[in-house]
N, CA, C and O atoms as a CHARMM CRD file, in Angstrom:
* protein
*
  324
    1    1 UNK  N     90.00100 121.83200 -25.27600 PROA 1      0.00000
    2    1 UNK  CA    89.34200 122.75700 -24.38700 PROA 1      0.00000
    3    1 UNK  C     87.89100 122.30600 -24.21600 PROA 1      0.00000
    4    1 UNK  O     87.06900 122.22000 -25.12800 PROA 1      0.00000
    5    2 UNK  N     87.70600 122.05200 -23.03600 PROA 2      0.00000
    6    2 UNK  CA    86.05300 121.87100 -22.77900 PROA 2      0.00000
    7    2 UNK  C     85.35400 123.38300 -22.74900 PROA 2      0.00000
    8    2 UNK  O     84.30200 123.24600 -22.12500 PROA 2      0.00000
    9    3 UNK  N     85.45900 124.32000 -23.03300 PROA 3      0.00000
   10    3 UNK  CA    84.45300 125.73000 -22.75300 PROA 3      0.00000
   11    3 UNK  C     84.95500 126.19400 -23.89200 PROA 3      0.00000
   12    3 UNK  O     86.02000 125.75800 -24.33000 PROA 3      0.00000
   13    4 UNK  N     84.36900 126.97900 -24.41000 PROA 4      0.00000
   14    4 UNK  CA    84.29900 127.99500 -24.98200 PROA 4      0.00000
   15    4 UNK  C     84.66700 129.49600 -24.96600 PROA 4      0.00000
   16    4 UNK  O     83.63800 130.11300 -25.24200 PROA 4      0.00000
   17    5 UNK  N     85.66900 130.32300 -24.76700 PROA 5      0.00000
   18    5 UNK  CA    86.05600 131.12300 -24.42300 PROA 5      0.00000
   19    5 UNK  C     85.37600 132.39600 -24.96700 PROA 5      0.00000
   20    5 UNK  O     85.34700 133.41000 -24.27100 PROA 5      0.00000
   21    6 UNK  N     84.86700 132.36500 -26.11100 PROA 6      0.00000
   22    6 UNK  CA    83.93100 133.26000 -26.24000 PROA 6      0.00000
   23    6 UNK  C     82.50300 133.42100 -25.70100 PROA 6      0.00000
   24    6 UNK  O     82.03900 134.56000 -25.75500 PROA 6      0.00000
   25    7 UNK  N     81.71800 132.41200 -25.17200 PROA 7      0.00000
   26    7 UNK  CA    81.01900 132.32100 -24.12400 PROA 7      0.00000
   27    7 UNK  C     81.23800 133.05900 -23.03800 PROA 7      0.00000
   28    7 UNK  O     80.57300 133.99500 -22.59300 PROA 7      0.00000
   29    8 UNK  N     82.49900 132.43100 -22.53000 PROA 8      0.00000
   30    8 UNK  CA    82.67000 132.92700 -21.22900 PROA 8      0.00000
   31    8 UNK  C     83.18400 134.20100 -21.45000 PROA 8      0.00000
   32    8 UNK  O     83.39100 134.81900 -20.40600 PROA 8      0.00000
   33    9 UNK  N     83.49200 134.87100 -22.62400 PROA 9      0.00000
   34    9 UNK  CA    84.24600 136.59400 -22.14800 PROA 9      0.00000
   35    9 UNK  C     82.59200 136.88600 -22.60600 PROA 9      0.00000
   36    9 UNK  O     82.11000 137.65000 -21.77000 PROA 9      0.00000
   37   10 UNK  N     81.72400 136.57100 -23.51800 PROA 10     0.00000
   38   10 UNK  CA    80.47800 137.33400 -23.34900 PROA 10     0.00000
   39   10 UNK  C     79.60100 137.41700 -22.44100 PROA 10     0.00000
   40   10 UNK  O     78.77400 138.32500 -22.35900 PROA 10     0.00000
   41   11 UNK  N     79.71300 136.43900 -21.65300 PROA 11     0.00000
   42   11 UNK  CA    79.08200 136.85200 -19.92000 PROA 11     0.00000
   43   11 UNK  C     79.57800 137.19200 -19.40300 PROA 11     0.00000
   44   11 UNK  O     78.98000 137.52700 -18.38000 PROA 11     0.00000
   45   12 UNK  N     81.30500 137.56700 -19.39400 PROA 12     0.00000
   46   12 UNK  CA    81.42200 138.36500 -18.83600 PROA 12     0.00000
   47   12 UNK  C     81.19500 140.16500 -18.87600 PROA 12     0.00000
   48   12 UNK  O     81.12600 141.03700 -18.01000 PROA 12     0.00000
   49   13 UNK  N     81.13100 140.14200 -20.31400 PROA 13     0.00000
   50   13 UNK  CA    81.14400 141.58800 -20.94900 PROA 13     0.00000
   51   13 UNK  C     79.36500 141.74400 -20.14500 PROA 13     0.00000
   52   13 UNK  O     79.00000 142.64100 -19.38500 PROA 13     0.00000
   53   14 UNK  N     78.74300 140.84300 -20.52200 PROA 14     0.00000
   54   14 UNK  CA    76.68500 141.29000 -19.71900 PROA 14     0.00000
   55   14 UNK  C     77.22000 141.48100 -18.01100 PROA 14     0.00000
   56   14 UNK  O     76.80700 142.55700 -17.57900 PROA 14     0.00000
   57   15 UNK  N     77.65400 141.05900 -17.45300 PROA 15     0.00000
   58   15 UNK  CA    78.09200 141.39000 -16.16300 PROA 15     0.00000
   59   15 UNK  C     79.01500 142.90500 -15.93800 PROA 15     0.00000
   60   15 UNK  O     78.88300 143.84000 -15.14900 PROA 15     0.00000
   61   16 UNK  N     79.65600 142.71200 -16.66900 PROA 16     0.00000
   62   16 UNK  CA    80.29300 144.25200 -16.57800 PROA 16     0.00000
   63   16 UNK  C     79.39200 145.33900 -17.05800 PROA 16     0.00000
   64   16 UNK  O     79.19800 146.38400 -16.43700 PROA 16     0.00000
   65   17 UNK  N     78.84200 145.02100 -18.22600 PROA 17     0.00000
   66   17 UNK  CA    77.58300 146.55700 -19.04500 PROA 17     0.00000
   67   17 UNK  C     76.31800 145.99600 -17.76800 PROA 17     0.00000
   68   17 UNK  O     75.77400 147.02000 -17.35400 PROA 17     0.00000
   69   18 UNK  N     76.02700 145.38200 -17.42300 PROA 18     0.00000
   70   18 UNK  CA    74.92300 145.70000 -16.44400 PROA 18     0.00000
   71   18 UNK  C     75.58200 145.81200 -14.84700 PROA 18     0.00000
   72   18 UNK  O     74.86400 146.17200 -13.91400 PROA 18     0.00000
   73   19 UNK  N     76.86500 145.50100 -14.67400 PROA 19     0.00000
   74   19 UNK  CA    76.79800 146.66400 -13.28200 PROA 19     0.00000
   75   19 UNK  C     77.16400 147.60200 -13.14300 PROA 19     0.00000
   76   19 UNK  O     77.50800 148.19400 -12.12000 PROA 19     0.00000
   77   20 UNK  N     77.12600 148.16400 -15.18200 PROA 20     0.00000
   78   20 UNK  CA    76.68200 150.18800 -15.01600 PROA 20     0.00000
   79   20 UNK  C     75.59100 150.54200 -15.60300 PROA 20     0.00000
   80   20 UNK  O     75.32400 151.63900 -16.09400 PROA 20     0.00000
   81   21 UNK  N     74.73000 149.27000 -15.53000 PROA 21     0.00000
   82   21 UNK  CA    73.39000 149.93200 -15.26900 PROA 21     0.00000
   83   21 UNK  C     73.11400 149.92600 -17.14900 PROA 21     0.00000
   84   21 UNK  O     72.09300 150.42500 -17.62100 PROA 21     0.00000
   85   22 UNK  N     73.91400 149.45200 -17.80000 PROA 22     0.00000
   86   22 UNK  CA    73.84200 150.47700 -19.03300 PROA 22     0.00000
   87   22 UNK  C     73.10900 149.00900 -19.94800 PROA 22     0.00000
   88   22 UNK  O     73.19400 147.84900 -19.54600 PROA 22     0.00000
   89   23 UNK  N     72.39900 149.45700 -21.24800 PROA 23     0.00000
   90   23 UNK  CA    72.20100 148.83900 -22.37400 PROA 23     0.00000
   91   23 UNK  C     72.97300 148.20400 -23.14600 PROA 23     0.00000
   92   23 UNK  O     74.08700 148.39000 -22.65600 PROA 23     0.00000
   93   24 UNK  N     73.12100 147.37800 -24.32000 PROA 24     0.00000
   94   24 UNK  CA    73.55900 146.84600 -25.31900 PROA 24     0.00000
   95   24 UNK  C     74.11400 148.46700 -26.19400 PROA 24     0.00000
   96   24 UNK  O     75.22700 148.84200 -26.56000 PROA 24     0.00000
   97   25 UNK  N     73.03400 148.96900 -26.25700 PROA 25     0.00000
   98   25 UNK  CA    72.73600 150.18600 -27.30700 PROA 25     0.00000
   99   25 UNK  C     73.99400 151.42900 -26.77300 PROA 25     0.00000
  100   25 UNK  O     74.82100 152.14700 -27.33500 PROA 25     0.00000
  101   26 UNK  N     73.37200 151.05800 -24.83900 PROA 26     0.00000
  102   26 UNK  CA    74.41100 152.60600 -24.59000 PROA 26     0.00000
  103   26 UNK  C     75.31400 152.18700 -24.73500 PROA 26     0.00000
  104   26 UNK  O     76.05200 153.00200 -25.28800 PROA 26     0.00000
  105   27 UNK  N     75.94800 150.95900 -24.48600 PROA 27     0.00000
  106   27 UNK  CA    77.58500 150.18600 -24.28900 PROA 27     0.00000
  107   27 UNK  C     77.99300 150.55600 -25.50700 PROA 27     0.00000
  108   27 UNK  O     78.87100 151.41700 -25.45600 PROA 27     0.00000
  109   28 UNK  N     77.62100 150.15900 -26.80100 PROA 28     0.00000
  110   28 UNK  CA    77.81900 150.51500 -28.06600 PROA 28     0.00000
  111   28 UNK  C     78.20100 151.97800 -28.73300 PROA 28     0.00000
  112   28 UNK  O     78.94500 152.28600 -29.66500 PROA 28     0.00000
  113   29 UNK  N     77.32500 152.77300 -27.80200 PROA 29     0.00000
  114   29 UNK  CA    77.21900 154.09500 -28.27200 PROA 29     0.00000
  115   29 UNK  C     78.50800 154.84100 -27.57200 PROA 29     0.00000
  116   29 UNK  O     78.86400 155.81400 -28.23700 PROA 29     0.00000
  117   30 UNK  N     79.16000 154.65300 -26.58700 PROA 30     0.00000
  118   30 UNK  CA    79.61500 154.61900 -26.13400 PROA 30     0.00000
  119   30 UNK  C     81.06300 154.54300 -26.12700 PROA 30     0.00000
  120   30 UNK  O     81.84900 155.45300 -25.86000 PROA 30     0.00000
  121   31 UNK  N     81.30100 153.43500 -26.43000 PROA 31     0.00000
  122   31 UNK  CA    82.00900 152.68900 -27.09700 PROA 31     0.00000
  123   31 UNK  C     82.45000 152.77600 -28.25700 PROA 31     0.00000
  124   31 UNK  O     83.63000 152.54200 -28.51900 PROA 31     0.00000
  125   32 UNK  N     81.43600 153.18200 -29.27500 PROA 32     0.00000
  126   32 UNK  CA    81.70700 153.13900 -30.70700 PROA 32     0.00000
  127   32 UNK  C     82.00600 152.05100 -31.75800 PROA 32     0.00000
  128   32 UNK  O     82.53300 151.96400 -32.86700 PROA 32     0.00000
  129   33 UNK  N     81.45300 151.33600 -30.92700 PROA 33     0.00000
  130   33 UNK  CA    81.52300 149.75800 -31.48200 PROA 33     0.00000
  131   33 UNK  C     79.53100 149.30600 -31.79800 PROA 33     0.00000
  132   33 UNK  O     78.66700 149.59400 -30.96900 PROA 33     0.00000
  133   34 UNK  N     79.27300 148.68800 -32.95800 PROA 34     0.00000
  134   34 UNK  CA    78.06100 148.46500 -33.66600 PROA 34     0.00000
  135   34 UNK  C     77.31100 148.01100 -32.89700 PROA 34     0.00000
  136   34 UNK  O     77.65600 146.84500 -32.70600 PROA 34     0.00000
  137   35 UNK  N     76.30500 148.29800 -32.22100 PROA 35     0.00000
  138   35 UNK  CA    75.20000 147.42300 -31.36400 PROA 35     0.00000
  139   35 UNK  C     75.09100 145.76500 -31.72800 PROA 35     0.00000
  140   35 UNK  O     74.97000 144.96000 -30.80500 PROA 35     0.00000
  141   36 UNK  N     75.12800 145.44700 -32.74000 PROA 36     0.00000
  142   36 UNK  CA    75.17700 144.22900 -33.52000 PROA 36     0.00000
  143   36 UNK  C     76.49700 143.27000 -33.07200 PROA 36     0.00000
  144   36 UNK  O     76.47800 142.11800 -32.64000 PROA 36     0.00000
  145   37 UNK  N     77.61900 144.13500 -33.32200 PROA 37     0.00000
  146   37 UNK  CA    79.06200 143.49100 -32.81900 PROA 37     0.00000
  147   37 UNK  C     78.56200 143.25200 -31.49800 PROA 37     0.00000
  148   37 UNK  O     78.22600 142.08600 -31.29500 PROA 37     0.00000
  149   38 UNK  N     78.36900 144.39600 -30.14300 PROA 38     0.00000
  150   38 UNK  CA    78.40500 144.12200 -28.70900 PROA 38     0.00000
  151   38 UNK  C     77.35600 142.86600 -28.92800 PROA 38     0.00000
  152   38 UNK  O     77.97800 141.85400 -28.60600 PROA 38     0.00000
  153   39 UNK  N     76.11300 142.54000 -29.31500 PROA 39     0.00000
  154   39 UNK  CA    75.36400 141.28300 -28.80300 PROA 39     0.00000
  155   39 UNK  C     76.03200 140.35300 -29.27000 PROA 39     0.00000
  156   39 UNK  O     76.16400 139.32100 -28.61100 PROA 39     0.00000
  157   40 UNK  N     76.72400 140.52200 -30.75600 PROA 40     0.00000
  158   40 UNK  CA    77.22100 139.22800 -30.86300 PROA 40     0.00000
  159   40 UNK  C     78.31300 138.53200 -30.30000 PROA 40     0.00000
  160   40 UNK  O     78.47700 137.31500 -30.38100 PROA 40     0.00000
  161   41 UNK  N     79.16500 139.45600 -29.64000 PROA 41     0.00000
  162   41 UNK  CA    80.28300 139.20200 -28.46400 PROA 41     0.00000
  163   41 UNK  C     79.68600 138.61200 -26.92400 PROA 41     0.00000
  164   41 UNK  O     80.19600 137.78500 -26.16900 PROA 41     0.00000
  165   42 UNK  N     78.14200 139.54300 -26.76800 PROA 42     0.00000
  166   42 UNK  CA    78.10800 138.95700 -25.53400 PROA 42     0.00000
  167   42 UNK  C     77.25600 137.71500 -26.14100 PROA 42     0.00000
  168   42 UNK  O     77.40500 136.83900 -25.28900 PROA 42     0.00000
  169   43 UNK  N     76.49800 137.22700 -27.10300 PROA 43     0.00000
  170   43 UNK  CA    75.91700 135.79400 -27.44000 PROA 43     0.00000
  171   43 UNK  C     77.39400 134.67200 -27.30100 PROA 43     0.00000
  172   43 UNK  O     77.29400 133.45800 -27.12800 PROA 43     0.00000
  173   44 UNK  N     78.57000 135.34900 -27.41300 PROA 44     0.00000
  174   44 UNK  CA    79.58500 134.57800 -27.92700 PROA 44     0.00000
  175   44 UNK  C     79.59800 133.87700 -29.19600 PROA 44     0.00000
  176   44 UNK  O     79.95100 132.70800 -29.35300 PROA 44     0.00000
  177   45 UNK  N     79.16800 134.71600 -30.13600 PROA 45     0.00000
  178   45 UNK  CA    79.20100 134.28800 -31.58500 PROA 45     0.00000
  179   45 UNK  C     80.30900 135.13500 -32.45400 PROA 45     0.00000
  180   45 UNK  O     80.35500 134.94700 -33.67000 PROA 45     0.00000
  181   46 UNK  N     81.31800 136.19000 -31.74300 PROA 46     0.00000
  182   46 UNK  CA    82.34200 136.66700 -32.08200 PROA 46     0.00000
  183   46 UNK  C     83.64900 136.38300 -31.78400 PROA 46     0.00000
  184   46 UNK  O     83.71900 135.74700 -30.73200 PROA 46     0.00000
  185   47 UNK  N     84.83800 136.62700 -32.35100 PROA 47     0.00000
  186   47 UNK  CA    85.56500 136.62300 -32.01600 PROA 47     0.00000
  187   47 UNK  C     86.26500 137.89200 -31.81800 PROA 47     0.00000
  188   47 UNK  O     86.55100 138.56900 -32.80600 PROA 47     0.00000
  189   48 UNK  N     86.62300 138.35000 -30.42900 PROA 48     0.00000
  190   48 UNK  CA    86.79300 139.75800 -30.37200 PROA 48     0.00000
  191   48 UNK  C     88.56500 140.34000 -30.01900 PROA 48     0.00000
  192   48 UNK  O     89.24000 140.19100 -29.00000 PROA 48     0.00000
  193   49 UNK  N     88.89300 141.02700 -31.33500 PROA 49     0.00000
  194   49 UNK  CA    90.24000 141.20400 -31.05600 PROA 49     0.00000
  195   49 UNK  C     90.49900 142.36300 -29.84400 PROA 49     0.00000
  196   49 UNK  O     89.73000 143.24100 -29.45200 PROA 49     0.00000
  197   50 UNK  N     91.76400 142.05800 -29.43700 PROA 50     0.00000
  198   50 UNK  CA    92.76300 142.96700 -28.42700 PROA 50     0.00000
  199   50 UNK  C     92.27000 144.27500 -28.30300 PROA 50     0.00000
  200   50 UNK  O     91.82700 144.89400 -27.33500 PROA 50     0.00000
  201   51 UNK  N     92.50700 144.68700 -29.96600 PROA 51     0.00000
  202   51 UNK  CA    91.90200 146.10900 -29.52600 PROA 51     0.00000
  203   51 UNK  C     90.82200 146.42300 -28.92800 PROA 51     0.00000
  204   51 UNK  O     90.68700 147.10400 -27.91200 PROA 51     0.00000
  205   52 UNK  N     90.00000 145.89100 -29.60400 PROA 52     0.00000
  206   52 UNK  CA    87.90700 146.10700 -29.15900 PROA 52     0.00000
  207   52 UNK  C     87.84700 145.44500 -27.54500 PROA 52     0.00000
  208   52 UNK  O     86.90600 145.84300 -26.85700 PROA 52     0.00000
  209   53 UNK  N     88.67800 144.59100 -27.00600 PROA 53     0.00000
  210   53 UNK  CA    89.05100 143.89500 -25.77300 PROA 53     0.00000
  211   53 UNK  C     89.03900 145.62900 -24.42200 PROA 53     0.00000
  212   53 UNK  O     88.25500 145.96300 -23.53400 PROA 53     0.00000
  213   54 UNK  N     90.34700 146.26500 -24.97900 PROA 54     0.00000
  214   54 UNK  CA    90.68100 147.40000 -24.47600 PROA 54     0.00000
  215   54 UNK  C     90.20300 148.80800 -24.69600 PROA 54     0.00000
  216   54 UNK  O     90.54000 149.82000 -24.08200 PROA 54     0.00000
  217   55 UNK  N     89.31000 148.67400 -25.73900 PROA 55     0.00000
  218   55 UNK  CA    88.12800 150.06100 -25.96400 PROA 55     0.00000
  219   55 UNK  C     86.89200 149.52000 -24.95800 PROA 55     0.00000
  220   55 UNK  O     86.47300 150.50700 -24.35400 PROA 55     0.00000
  221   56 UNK  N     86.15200 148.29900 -24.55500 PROA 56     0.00000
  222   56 UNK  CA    85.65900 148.38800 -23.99000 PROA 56     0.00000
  223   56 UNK  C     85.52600 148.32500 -22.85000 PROA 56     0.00000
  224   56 UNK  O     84.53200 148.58700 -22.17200 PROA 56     0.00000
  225   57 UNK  N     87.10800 147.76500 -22.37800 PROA 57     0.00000
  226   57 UNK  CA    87.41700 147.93400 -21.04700 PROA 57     0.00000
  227   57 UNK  C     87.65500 149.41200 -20.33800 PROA 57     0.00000
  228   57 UNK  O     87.56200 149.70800 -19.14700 PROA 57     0.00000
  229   58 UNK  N     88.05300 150.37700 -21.67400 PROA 58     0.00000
  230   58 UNK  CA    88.46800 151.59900 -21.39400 PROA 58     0.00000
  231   58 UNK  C     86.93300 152.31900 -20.91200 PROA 58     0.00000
  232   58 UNK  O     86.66800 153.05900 -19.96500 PROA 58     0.00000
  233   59 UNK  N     86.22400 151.85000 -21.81700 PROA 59     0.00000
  234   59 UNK  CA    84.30000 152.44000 -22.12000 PROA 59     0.00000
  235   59 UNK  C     83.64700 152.13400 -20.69800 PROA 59     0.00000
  236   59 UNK  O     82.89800 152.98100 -20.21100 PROA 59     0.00000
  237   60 UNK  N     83.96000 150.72400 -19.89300 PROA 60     0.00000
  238   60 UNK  CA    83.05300 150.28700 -18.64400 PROA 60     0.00000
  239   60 UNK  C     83.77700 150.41500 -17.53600 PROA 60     0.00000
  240   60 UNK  O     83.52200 149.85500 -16.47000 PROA 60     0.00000
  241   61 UNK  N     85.03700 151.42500 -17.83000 PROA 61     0.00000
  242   61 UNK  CA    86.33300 151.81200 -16.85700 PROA 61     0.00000
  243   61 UNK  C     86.40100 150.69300 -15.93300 PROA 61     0.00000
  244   61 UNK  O     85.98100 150.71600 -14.77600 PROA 61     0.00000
  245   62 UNK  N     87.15900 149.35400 -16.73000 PROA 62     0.00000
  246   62 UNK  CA    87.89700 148.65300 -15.90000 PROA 62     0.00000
  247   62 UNK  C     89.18900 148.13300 -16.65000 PROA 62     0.00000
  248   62 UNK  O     89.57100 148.79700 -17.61400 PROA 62     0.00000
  249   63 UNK  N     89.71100 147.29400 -16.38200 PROA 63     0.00000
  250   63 UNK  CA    91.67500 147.34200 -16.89900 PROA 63     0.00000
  251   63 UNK  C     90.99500 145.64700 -17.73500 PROA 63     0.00000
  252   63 UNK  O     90.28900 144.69300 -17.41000 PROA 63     0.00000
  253   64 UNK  N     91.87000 146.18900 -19.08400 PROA 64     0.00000
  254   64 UNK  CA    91.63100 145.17000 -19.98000 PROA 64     0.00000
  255   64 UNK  C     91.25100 143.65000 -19.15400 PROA 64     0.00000
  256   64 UNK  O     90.35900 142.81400 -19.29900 PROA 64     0.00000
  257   65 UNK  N     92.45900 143.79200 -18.20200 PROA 65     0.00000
  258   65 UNK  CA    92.44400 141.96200 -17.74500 PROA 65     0.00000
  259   65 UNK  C     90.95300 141.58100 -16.85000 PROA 65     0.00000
  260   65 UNK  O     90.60900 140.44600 -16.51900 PROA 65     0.00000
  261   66 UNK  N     90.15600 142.94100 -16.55800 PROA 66     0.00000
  262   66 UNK  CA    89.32300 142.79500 -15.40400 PROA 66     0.00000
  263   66 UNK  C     88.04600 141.58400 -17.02500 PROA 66     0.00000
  264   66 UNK  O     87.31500 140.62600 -16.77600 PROA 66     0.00000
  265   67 UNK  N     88.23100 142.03400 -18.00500 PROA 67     0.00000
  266   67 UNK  CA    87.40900 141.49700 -19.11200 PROA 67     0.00000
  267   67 UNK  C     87.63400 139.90400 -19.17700 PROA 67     0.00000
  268   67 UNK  O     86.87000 139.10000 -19.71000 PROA 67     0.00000
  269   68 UNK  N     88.78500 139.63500 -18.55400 PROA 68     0.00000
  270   68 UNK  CA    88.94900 138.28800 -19.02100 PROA 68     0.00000
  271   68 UNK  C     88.89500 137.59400 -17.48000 PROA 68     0.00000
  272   68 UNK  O     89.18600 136.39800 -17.49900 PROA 68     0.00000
  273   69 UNK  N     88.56100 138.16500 -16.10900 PROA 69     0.00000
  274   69 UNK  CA    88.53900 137.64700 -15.24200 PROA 69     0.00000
  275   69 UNK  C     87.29200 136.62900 -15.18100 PROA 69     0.00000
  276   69 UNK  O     86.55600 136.88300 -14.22800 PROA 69     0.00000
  277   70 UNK  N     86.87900 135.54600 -15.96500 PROA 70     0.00000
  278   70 UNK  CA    85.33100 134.78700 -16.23000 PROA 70     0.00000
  279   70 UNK  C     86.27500 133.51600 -15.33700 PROA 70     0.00000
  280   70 UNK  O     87.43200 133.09900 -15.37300 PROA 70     0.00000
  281   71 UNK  N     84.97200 133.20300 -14.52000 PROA 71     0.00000
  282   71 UNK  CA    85.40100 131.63400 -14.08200 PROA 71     0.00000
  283   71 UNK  C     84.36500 130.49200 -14.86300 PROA 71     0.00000
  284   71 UNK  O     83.18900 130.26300 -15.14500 PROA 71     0.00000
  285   72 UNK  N     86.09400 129.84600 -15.00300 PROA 72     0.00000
  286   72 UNK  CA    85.82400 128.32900 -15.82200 PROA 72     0.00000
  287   72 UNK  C     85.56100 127.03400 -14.55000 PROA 72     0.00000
  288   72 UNK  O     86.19200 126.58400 -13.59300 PROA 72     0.00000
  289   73 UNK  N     84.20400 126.78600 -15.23800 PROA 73     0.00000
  290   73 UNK  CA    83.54100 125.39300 -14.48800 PROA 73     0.00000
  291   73 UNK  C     84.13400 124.24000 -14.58600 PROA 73     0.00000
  292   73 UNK  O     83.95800 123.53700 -15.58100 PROA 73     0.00000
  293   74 UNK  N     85.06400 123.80400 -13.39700 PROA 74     0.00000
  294   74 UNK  CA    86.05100 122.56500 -14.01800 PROA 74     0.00000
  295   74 UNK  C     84.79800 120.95300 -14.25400 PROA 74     0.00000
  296   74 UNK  O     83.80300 120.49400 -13.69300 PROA 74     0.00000
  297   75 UNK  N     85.68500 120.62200 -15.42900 PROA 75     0.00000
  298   75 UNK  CA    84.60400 119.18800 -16.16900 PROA 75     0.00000
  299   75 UNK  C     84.68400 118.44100 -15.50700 PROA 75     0.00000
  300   75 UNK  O     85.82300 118.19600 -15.10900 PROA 75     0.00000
  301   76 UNK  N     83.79000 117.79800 -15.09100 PROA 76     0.00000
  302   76 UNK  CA    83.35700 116.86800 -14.08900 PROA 76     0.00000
  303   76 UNK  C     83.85000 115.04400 -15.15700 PROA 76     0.00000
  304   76 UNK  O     83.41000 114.54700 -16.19400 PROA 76     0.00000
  305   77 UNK  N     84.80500 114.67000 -14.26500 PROA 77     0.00000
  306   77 UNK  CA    85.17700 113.57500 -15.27100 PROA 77     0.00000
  307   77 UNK  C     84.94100 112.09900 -14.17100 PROA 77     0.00000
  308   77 UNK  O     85.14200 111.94100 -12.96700 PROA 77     0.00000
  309   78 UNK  N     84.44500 111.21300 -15.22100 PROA 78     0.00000
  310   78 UNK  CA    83.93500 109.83700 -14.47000 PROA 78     0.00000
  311   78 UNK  C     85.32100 108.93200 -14.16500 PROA 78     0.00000
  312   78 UNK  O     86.19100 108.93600 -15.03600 PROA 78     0.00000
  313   79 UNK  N     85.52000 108.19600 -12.99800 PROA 79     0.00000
  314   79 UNK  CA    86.37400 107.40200 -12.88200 PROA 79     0.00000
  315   79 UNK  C     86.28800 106.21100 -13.07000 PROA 79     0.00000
  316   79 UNK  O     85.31300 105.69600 -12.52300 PROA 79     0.00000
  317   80 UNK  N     86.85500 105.62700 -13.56900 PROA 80     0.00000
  318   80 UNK  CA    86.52600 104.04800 -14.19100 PROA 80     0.00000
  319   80 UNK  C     87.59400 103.38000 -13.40900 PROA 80     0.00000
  320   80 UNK  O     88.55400 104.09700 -13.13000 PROA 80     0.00000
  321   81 UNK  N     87.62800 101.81500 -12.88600 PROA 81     0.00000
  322   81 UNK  CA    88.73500 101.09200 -12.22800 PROA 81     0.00000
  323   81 UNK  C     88.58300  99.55200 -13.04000 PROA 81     0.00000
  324   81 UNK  O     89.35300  98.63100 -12.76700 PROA 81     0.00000
């Protein structure tokens, strides 16, 4: 795998908590998940199971899969002859 998949679901999670306007803190509070966990999911320094996937999809009212909709930058590969 060239990317990182936890990268890419933690920008996606900052794209979803900021187009409701909301904080790290409110997403959390919210949510019920540790302010600490949400940054470290959106830094992509977590690994975030199924469940916590679908509490926060439930929390920023969108459908689990809308969390994993992140576009992957295809790798730019050199051609040699």
């Amino acid at each position: 795998m060239d990317y990182d998949p936890r990268e890419l679901f933690g920008k996606r999670l900052v794209e979803l908590r900021k187009a409701k306007g909301w904080s790290q803190e409110k997403l959390a509070l919210e949510s019920g998940l540790a302010r600490s966990y949400v940054g470290g999911i959106e830094r992509g320094q977590r690994n975030i199971a199924l469940y916590n996937i679908c509490v926060l999809a439930e929390t920023l009212e969108v459908v689990p899969s809308d969390m994993l909709a992140f576009e992957i930058e295809p790798v730019k590969t050199s051609r040699h002859k």
